[in-house]
C-alpha positions as CSV (number, residue, x, y, z in Angstrom):
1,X,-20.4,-29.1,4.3
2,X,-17.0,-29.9,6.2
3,X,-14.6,-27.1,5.7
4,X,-13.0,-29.5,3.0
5,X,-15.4,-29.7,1.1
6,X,-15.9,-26.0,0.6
7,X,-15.3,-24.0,-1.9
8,X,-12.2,-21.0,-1.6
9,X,-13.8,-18.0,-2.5
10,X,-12.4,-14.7,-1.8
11,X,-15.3,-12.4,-0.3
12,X,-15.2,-8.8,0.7
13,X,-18.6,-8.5,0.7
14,X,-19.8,-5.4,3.0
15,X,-16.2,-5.3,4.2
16,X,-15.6,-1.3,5.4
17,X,-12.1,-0.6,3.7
18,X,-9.7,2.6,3.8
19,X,-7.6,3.4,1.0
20,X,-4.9,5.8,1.4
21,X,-3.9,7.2,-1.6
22,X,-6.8,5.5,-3.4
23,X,-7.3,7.3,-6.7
24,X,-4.3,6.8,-8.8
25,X,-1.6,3.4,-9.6
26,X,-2.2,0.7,-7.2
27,X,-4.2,2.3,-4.8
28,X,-6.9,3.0,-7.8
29,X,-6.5,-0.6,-9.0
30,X,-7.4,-1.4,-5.5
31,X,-10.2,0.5,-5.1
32,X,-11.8,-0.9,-8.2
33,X,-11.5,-4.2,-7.2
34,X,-12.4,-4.4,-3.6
35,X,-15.7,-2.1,-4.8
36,X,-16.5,-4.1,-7.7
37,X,-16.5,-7.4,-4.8
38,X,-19.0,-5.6,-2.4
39,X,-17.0,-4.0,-0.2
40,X,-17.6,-0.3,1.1
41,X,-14.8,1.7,0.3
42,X,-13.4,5.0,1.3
43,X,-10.7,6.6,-0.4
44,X,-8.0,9.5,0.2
45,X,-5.8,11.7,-1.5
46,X,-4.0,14.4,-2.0
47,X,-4.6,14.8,-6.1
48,X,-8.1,16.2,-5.8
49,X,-8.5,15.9,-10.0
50,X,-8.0,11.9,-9.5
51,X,-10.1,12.1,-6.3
52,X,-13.2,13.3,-7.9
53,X,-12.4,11.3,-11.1
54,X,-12.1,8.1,-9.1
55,X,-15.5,9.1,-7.1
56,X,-17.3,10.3,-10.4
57,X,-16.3,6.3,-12.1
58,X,-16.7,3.9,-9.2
59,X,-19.8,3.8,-8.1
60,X,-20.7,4.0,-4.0
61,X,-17.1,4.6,-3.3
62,X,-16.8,7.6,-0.8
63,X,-13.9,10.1,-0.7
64,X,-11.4,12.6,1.4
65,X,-8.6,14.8,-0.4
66,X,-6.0,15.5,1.9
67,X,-1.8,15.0,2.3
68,X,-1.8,11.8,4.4
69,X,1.3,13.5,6.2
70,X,-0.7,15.7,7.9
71,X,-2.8,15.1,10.9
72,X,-5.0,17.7,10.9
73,X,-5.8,15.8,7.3
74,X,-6.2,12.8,8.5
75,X,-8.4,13.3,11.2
76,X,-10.6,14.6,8.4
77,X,-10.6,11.4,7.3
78,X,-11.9,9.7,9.6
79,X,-14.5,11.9,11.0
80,X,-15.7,11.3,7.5
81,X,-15.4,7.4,8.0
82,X,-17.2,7.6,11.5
83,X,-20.2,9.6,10.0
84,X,-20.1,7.5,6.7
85,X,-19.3,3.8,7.7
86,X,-19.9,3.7,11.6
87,X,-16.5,1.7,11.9
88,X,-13.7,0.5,10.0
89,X,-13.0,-3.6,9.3
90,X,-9.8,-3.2,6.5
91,X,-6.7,-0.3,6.5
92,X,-5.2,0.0,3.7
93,X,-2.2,2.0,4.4
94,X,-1.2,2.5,0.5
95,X,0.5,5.8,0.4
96,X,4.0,6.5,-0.5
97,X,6.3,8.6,-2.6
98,X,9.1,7.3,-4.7
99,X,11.4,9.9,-3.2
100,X,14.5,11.2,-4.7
101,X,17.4,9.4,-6.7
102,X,21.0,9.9,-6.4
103,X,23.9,9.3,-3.7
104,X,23.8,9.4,-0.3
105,X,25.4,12.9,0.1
106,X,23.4,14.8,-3.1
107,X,20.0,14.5,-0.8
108,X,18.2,17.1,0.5
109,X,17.2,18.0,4.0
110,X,13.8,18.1,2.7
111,X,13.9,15.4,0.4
112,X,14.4,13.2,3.0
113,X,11.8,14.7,5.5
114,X,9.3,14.7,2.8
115,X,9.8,10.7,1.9
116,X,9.9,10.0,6.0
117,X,6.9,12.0,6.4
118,X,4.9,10.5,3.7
119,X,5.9,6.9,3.4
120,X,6.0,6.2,7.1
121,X,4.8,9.1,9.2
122,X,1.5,8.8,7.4
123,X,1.4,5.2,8.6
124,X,1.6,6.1,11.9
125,X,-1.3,8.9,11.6
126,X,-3.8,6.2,9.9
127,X,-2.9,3.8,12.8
128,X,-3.2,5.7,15.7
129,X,-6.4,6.5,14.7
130,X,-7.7,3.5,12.8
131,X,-7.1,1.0,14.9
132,X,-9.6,2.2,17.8
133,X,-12.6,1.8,14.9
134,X,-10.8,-1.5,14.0
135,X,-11.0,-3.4,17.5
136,X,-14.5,-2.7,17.2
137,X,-15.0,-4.7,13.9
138,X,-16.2,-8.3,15.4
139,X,-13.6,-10.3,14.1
140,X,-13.1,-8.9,10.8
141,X,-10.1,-6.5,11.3
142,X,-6.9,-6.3,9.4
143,X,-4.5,-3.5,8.3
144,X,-2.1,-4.0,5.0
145,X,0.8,-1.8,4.6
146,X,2.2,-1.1,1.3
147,X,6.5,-2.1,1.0
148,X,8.5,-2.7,-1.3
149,X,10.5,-5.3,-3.0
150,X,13.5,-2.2,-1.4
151,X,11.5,-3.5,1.6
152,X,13.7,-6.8,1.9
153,X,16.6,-5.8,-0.6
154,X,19.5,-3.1,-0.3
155,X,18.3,-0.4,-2.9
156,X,21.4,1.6,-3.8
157,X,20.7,5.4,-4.9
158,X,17.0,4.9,-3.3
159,X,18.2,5.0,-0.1
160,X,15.1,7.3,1.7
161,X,12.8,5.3,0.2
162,X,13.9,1.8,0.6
163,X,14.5,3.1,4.1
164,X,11.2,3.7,4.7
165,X,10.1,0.2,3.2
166,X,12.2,-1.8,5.4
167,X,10.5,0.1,8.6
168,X,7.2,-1.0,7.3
169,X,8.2,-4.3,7.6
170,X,9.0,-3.7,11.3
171,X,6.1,-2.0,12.1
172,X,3.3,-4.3,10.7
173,X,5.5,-7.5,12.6
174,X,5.3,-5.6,15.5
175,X,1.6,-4.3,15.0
176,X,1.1,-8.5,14.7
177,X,2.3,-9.0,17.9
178,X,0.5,-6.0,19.6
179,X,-3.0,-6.3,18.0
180,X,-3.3,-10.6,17.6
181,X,-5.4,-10.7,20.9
182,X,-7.7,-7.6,19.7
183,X,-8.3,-9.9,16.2
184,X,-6.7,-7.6,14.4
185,X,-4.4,-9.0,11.5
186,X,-1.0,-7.2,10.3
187,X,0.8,-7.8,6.5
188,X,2.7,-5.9,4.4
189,X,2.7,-6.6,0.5
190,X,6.3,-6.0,-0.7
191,X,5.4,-5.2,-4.6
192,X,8.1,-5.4,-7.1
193,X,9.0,-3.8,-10.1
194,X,4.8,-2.5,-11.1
195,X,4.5,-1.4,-14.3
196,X,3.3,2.2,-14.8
197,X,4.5,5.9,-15.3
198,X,5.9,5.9,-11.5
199,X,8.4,3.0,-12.5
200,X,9.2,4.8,-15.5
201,X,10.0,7.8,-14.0
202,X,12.1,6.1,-11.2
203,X,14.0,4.3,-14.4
204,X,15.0,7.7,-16.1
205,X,16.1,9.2,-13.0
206,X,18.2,6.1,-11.7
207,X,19.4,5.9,-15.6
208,X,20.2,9.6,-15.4
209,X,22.1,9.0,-11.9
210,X,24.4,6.1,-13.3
211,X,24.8,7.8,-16.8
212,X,23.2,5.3,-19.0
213,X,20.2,5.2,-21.3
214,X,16.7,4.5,-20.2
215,X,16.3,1.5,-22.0
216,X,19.5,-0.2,-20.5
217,X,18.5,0.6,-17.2
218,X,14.9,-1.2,-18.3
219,X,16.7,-3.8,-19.5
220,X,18.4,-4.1,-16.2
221,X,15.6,-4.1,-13.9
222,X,14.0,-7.1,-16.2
223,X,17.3,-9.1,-15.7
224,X,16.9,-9.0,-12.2
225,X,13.1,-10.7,-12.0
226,X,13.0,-14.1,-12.2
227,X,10.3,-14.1,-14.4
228,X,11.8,-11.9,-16.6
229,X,8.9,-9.5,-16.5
230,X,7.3,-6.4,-14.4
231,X,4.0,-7.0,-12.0
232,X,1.2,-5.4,-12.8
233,X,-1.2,-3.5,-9.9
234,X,-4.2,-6.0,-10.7
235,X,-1.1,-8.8,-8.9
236,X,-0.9,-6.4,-6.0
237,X,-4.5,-5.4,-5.5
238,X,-5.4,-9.4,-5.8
239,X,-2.8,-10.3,-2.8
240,X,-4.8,-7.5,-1.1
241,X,-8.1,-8.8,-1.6
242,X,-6.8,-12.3,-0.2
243,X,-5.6,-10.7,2.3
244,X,-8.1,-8.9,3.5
245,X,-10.3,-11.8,3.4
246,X,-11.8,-14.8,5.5
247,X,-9.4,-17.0,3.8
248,X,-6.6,-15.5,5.1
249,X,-7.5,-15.3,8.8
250,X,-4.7,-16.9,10.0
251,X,-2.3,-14.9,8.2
252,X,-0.2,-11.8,10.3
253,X,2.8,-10.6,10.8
254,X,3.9,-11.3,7.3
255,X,5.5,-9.4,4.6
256,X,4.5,-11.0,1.5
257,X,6.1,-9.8,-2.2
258,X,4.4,-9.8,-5.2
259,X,7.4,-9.2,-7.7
260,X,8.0,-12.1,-9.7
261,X,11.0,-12.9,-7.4
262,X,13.0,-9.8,-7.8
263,X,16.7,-11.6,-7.1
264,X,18.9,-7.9,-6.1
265,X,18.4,-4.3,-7.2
């Protein structure tokens, strides 16, 4: 059958994928899917209840509990992946914090440090040490980085955080570039405004910092989304699954949002 004549299926099948932060919001969503299509799946993180929940529910998923911002943690990791998998075809680099809310000048030293460390340090970690397993997957090999919609917008009273977004961006372009002759593919998914207690949290605290209710400020983020209405992770994990897959292998170096075309925030 010539190539236009066959049918696009997204297939994950026996794929070896990394989740970082894999048991709770997206990252759980995720999880579910890619193991529910076939794929071998190892997850981390840090909340061991949600970590042995997520292991106890999916079936043949395989786990690490650890704080991605730490090294010694993430070398953990994958000494469980080399005994467990053999190699690694998929990184998902999922892991990130909201970080704090308020103006420039109220931050913390270690609010900051604590939002570097975890949405982009962590990045680094997985990399460094991923991507030797990766060059070794025979044509298969791609990393996706988790930004932001703050990833290609000005995010005012988010600054740490939509800082560390926009650097994702950077990096997987540049990974693109570096990794292209090893095979080895590069996005980022920019999600929007996802539905679930994390955007509700960030809602009251950005409500709380401007001095308006928590339904106005809902209201606002609504108003700025084309579509009028929030993502859910099922939209992001999806992309992810696309992306991951055969049908995508001449896609790198992109950052691709999933937000229902947030317009400013």
């Amino acid at each position: 059958m010539t190539a236009v004549g066959r049918a696009c299926t997204i297939d994950v099948r026996d794929l070896r994928v990394l989740v970082t932060a894999g048991a709770g919001g997206i990252g759980r969503t995720v999880t579910e899917m890619f193991a529910a299509a076939g794929a071998r799946v190892h997850i981390t993180d840090i909340a061991t209840d949600a970590l042995d929940k997520t292991l106890a529910e999916i079936p043949g998923v395989s786990g690490t509990a650890g704080d991605a911002a730490m090294s010694d943690d993430v070398d953990r990791v994958l000494s469980d992946i080399r005994r467990g998998f053999g190699g690694l075809d998929v990184l998902i680099n999922n892991v990130g914090i909201s970080g704090p809310t308020g103006t420039i000048e109220a931050y913390t030293d270690a609010d900051i440090e604590r939002t570097i460390d975890v949405n982009l340090k962590s990045h680094f970690y997985f990399l460094n040490r991923c991507v030797p397993l990766l060059k070794g997957s025979a044509g298969k090999a791609s990393i996706l980085a988790m930004s932001s919609v703050a990833g290609r917008l000005g995010y005012p009273f988010r600054t740490p955080y939509a800082a560390t977004k926009w650097a994702i961006v950077g990096l997987v372009k540049s990974l693109a570039a570096e990794l292209g002759p090893d095979g080895i593919r590069a996005n980022a998914i920019l999600p929007g405004v996802v539905k679930g207690v994390r955007m509700d949290t960030v809602i009251e605290e950005r409500a709380a910092a401007l001095g308006v209710s928590a339904d106005e400020m809902r209201a606002s983020y609504l108003g700025k989304i084309s579509l009028r209405r929030m993502v859910e992770a099922e939209d992001v994990a999806c992309l992810a699954m696309f992306l991951a897959s055969s049908l995508a292998r001449n896609i790198t170096g992109q950052a691709i949002s999933v937000d229902g075309n947030v317009e400013y925030l």
